[in-house]
N, C-alpha and C positions, 0 to 999 in steps of 0.2 A: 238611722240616717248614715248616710256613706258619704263622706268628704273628701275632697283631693284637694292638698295645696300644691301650686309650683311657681316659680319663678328663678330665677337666678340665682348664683352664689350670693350669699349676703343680703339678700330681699328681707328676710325677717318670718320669712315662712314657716321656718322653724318656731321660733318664737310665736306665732301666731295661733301656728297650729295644736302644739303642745299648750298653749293658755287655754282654746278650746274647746279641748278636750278633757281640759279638769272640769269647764262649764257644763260642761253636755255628760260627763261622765261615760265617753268612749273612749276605748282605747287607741294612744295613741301610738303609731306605726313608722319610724321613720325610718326610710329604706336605706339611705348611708351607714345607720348606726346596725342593721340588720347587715350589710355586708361588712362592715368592721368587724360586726363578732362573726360573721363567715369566716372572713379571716385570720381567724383566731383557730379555728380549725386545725388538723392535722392530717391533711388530703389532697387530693389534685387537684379537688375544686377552687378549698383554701388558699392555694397556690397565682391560680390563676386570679382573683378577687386580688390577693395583696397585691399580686404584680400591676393590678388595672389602677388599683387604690394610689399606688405611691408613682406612676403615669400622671393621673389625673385622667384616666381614660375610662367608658365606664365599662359595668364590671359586664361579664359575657350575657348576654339578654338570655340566655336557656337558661343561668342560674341565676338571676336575679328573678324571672319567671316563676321557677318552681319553686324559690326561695318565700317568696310573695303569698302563694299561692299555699305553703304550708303554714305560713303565719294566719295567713284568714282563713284557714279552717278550723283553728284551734276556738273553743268554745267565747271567749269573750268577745270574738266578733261577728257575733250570731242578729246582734241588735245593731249592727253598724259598728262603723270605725272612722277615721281622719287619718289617711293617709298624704305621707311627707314626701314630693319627690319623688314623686313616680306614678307612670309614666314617663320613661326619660327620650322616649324614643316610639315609632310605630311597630316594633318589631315585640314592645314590654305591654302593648294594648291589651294584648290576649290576657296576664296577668291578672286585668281587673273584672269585673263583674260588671255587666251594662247597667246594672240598675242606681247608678251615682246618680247622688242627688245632687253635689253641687261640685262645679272646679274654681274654686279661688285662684287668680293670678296676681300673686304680689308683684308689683313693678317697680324695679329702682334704677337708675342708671348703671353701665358698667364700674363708673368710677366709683359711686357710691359704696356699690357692693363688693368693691376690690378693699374700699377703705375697712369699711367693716369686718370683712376677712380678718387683714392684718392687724385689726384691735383685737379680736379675738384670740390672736396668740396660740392656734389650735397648731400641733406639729404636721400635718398634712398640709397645710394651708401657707405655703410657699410663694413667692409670684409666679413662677411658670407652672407650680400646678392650678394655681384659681385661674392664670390664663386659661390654660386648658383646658379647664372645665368649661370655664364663656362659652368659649370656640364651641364647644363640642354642646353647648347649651343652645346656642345660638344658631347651629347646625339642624340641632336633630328633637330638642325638646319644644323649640318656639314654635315648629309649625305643627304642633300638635294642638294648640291654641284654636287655631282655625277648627281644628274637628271639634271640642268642645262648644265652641259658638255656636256652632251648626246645629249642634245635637240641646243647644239652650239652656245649656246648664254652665258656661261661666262667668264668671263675675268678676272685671279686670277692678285689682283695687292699688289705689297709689301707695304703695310704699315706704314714699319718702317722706310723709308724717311721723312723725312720734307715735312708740306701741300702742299707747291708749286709743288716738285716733284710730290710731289702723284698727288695732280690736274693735272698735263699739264701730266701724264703718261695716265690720263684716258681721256683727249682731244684727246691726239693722235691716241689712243684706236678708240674710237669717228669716229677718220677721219676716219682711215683707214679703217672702217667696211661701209666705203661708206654714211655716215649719211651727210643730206644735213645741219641740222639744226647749226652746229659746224663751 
């Protein structure tokens, strides 16, 4: 089974995804944390990554690409996976594999997920860089949404519930899409 979560900063996607994926026992993939340790790096890619990272801008779509693209080759995601966040753009489409079986879109207001940010306490997560990410969320990941719908694999689900909610809405989800793995 092949999963994509997205929605916005602070949607809980993370959190959802990652719960998930201890259910179903796929690995789970999140692509922010896949370009942090990019940037850990010691090279021009690396380079490039931090300088996007501490922007709030995203990281160059050729290496977030091939970045992606060497993580799903590696053996454990042979039976599927749950990827986090990505898709950020039409340029990172080619990254994925046509055969997803589902896109979850967690949905929370900007204010919400601006709040959440700031409890979080994470050192990236600034006000003008969560701005910046919205903006650029808001830009270039939302109307990816529409292709998803199209192609009848996503599944908008409200956010602003409490985790449990949110989890057992996207079980249910799950079932009834006929998925044996649930």
């Amino acid at each position: 089974m092949k999963l994509i979560f997205l929605g916005s900063q602070g949607s809980g996607k993370s959190t959802q995804a990652s719960t998930l994926s201890q259910k179903l026992v796929l690995p789970y993939i999140e692509m922010g944390q896949l370009m942090r340790d990019k940037a850990q790096e010691n090279n021009q890619e690396a380079g490039e990554v931090r300088e996007a990272l501490e922007k709030g801008d995203l990281v160059p779509d050729n290496i977030a690409v091939v970045t992606l693209k060497e993580r799903l080759a590696k053996s454990d995601c042979k039976n599927g996976y749950i990827l986090d966040g990505y898709p950020r753009n039409y340029a990172q489409l080619e990254g994925i594999e046509s055969d997803i079986d589902k896109v979850f879109f967690i949905k929370v207001s900007d204010q919400e997920g601006i709040k959440r940010l700031i409890d979080r306490a994470r050192h990236d997560d600034t006000l003008e860089t969560i701005t910046r990410r919205l903006e650029l969320y808001h830009q270039q990941t939302e109307p990816l949404l529409l292709y998803f719908k199209q192609k009848g694999i996503l599944e908008e689900i409200d956010g602003q519930r409490n985790i449990d909610e949110v989890h057992q809405d996207i079980i249910n989800r799950l079932q009834n899409g006929n998925t044996n793995r649930v």
